[in-house]
C-alpha positions as CSV (number, residue, x, y, z in Angstrom):
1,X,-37.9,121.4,-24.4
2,X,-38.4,118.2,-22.3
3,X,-35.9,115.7,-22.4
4,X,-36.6,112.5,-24.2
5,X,-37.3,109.4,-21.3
6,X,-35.4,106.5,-21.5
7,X,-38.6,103.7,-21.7
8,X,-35.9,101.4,-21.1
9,X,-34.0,102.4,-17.9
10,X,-31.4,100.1,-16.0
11,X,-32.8,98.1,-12.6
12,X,-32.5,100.6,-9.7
13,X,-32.0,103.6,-12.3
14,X,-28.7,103.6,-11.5
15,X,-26.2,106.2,-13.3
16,X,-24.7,104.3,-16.5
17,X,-21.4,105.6,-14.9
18,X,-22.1,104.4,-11.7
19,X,-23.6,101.3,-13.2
20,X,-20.3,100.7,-15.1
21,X,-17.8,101.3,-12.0
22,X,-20.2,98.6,-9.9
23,X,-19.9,96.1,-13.2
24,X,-16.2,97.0,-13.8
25,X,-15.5,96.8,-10.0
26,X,-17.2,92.9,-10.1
27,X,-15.8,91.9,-13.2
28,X,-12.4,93.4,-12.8
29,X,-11.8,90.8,-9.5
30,X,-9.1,91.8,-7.1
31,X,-6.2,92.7,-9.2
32,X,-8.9,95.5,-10.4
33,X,-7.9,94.8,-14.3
34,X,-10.5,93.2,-17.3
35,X,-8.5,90.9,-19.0
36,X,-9.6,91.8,-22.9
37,X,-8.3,87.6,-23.3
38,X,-10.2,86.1,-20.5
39,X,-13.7,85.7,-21.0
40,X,-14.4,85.0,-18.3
41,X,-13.7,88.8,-17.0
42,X,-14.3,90.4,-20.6
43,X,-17.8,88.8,-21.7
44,X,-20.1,89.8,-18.2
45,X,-18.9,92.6,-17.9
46,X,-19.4,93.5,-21.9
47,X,-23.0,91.9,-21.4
48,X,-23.7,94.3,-18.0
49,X,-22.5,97.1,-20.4
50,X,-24.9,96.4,-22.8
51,X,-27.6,96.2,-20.7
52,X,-27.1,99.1,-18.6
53,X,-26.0,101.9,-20.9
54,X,-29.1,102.5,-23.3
55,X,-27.2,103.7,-26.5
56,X,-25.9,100.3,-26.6
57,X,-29.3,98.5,-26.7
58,X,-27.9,94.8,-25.4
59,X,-25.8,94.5,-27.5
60,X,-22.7,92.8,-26.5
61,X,-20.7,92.8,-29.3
62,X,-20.7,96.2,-29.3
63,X,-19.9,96.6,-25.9
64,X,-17.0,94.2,-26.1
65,X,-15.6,96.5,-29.1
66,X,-15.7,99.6,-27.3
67,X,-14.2,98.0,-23.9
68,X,-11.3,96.9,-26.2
69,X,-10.5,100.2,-28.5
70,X,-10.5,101.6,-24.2
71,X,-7.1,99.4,-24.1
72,X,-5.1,102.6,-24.9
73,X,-1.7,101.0,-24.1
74,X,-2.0,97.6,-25.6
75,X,-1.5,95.8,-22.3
76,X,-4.5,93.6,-22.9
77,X,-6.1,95.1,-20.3
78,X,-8.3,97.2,-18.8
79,X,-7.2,99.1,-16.2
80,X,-8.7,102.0,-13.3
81,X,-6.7,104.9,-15.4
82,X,-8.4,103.1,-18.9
83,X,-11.5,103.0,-17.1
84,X,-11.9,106.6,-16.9
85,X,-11.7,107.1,-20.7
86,X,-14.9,104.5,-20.4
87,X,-16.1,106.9,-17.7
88,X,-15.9,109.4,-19.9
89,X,-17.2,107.9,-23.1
90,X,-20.6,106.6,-21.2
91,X,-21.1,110.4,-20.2
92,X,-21.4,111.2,-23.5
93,X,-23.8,108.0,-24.2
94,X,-26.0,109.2,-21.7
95,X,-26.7,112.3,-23.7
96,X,-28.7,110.3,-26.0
97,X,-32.7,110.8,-25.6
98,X,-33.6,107.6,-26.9
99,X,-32.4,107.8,-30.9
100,X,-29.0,106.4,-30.6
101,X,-27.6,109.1,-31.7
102,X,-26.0,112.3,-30.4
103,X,-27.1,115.4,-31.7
104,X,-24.7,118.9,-30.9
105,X,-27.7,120.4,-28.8
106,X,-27.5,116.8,-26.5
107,X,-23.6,117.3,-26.6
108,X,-24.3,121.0,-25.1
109,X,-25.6,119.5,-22.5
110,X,-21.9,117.4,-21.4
111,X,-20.3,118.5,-18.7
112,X,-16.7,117.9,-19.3
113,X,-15.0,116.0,-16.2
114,X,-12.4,118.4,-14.1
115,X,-9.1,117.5,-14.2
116,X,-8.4,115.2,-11.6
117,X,-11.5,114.5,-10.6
118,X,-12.1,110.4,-10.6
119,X,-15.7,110.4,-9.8
């Protein structure tokens, strides 16, 4: 079976995961933390989101949603341990061929992060 090709891939084809360390990485600023109350930090990098990780199909608002629901411990923001659950959730987007949804057989194809690996 071939895989489905994304028609609408990101600049550079860069891995969605990769793509969202680089845009969490410039949007987080030195103290390395999204404030989910600044939108300054929150909106760009919600926006880069959208427009890098296909499932999401630009859509911001979306983006912003699941960026906030990654805010585990309430803090109000996001931080580099929350920003592995995002990690993690954008390797399951990235199953998707193209329908914007994830069927089992796309989920077989996950591979489940080791523990303690960051990358």
């Amino acid at each position: 079976a071939k895989r489905g090709y994304h028609k609408h891939r990101t600049d550079g084809n860069d891995d969605p995961v990769d793509f969202l360390v680089k845009a969490f990485d410039k949007a987080a600023g030195s103290d390395k933390k999204i404030q989910l109350e600044d939108t300054e930090e929150l909106t760009p990098f919600a926006k880069e989101l959208a427009k890098g990780i296909p499932i999401l199909e630009n859509n911001a608002t979306v983006a912003t949603d699941i960026v906030k629901k990654a805010d585990k411990d309430g803090s109000g923001e996001i931080d580099e341990v929350e920003l592995q659950s995002l990690k993690a959730a954008v390797q399951i987007f990235k199953l998707d061929t193209g329908d914007g949804k994830i069927s089992l057989n796309e989920f077989k194809g996950y591979e489940f992060p080791r523990d303690g690996e960051t990358s």
